[in-house]
Each structure stands twice: as structure tokens, then as C-alpha cells.
C-alpha positions in Angstrom: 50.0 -46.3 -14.6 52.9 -44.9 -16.9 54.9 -45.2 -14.2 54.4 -49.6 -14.8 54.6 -49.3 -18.1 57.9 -47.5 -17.8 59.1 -50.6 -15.3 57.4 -53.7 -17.2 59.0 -52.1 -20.3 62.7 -51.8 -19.1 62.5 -55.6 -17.3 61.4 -56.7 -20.5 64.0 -55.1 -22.6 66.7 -56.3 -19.8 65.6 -59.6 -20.1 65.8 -59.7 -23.6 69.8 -58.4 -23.2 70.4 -60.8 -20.7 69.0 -63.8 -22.7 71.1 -62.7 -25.9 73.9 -62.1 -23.6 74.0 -65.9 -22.1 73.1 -67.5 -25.9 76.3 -65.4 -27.3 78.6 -67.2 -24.3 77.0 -70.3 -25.0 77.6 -70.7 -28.4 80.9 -69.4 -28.3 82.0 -72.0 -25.3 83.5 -75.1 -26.6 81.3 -78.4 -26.9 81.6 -80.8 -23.9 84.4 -83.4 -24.6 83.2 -87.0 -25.6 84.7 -89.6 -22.7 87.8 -91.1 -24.0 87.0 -94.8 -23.0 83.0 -96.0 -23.3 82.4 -98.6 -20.5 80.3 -98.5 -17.5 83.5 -96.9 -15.8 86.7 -95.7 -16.9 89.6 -94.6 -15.1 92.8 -92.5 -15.6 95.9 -93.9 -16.5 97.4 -94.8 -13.5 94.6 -94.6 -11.4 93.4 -98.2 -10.7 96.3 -100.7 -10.7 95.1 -104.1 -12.2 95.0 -106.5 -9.6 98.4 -108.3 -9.1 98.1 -111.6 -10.8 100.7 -113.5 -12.7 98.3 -114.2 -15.6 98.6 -110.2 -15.6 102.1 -109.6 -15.1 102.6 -111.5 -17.9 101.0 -109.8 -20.2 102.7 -106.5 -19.3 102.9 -104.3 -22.4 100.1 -105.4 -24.4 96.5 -104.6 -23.5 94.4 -107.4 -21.8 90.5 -108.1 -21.2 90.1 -109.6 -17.4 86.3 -110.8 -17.4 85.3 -111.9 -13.6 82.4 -114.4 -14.0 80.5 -117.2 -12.1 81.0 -120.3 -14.3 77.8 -121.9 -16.1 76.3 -117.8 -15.4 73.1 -117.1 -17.0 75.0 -115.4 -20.5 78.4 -116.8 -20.5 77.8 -118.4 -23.6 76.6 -115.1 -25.1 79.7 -113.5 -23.6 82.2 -116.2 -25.1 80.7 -115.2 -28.4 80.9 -111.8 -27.8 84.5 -111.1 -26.5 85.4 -113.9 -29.3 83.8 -111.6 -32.3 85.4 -108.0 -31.1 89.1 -109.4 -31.0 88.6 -111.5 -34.4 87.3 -107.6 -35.7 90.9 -106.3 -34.2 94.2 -106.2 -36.4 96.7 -108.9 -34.8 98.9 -106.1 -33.2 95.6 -104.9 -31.3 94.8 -107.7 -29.9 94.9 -108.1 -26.0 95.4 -111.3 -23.9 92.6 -112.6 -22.0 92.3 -113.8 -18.1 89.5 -115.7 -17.2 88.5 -115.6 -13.2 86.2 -117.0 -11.0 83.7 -113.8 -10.2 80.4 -112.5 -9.6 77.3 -113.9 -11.2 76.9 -111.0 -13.3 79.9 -111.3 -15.9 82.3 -107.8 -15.2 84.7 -107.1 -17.8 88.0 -104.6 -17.4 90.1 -103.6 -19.7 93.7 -103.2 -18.9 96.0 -100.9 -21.0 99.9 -101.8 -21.2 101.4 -100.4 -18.2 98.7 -103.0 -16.3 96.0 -100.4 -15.1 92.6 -100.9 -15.3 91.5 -98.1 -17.6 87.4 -99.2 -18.0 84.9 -102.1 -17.0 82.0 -103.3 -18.5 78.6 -104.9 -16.8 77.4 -107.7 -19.6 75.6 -107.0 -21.4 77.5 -104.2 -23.2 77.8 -103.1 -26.5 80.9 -105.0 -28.5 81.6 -101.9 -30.2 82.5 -99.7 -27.3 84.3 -102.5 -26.3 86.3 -102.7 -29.5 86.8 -99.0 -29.8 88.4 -98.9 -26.2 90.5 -101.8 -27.0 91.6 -100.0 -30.1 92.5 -96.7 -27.9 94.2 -98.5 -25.0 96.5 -100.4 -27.9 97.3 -96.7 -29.7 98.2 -95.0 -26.4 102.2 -94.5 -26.2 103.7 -95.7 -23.2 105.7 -93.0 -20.9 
């Protein structure tokens, strides 16, 4: 009987070193880092070249929103309205060019920093400001 006393006793007291043990690592590791860009995905810089279109290649050095949509889709309207009010909220030096294509019929919109890659998409609906906010960290990213 002593004999499990003695051995419930130590796991306990083990247990309670090894639990204060992992909390004192934990706390002192550094907080996950916050995702740079806010869409539905997001890619490194230089990971997804925009597709080659002139529309694009013309607006090389400033950012661009490239929204793939079926026209007359359920939402376009709410869309127009929606993409219209974030780059209104956007100082005129943030403010990215716009290309309009023929897509699926649930509206997909990229974002495309200035060296033309595509750096996050959005499925509509979305939330204008994640949209805004990555518009406004694509325009302050220094070019190499």
C-alpha cells in the first residue's frame, strides 16, 4: 500500500513539473504571426505570375484588381458597389487599375502587386476591408 502511495505521489508531482515546464515554454515562445494579406488565398511575391494579358502589362508598377465574373451573375451589382466604395476609401496614389474578364459564375477577385503577381484572391462575397487593407499593403511594398 505505501508502496502506491509512494508511486501515485511521485507521478503526480512529475506531472505537475512537466505541466509548469510546457506553460513556461509556451508563454515565452513568440505569438503566431498575423497573415500579411487577408483573402481567401495569398501568395508570395513572386509566386503566382498574373496571367499575361495586355490590360495587365499595362498596368505594370501600380497594383491592379482583376475580378473574373459571369456577366448579369447573381451579385455583380453588389460587387460593382463594393470594389467601387474600397478604391473611393483609398488615397489617389493607392489606387490600383481594374480589369474586368469574362469568368466563373461566382465573381473571383485577385489582387496583383506591382511587379504583376498575383499576391491574394477573393471568393465574393468578402469583406471590403480586407480587401482595402491588402490593397494598401501591396501599394506600400518597395519594389526590388
Amino acid at each position: 500500500m505505501r508502496l502506491r502511495t509512494a508511486i501515485l505521489a511521485a507521478a503526480a508531482a512529475l506531472g505537475i513539473v512537466a505541466g509548469a515546464l510546457a506553460w513556461s515554454l509556451r508563454s515565452s515562445a513568440a505569438p503566431p504571426a498575423l497573415p500579411e494579406l487577408h483573402g481567401t488565398m495569398s501568395w508570395a511575391p513572386g509566386a503566382r505570375p498574373a496571367p499575361p494579358l495586355a490590360a495587365l502589362r499595362r498596368l505594370r508598377g501600380h497594383t491592379a484588381i482583376l475580378v473574373l465574373a459571369r456577366p448579369g451573375c447573381s451579385g455583380c451589382a453588389d460587387l460593382r458597389q463594393e470594389l467601387a466604395s474600397v478604391i473611393r476609401r483609398l488615397s489617389p496614389a493607392q489606387r490600383p487599375g481594374l480589369v474586368v474578364l469574362r469568368g466563373p459564375s461566382t465573381p473571383v477577385v485577385y489582387l496583383v502587386d506591382r511587379r504583376g503577381d498575383e499576391r491574394t484572391g477573393y471568393v465574393f462575397p468578402f469583406a471590403p476591408a480586407f480587401v482595402q487593407g491588402d490593397l494598401e499593403t501591396l501599394a506600400a511594398e518597395r519594389l526590388p
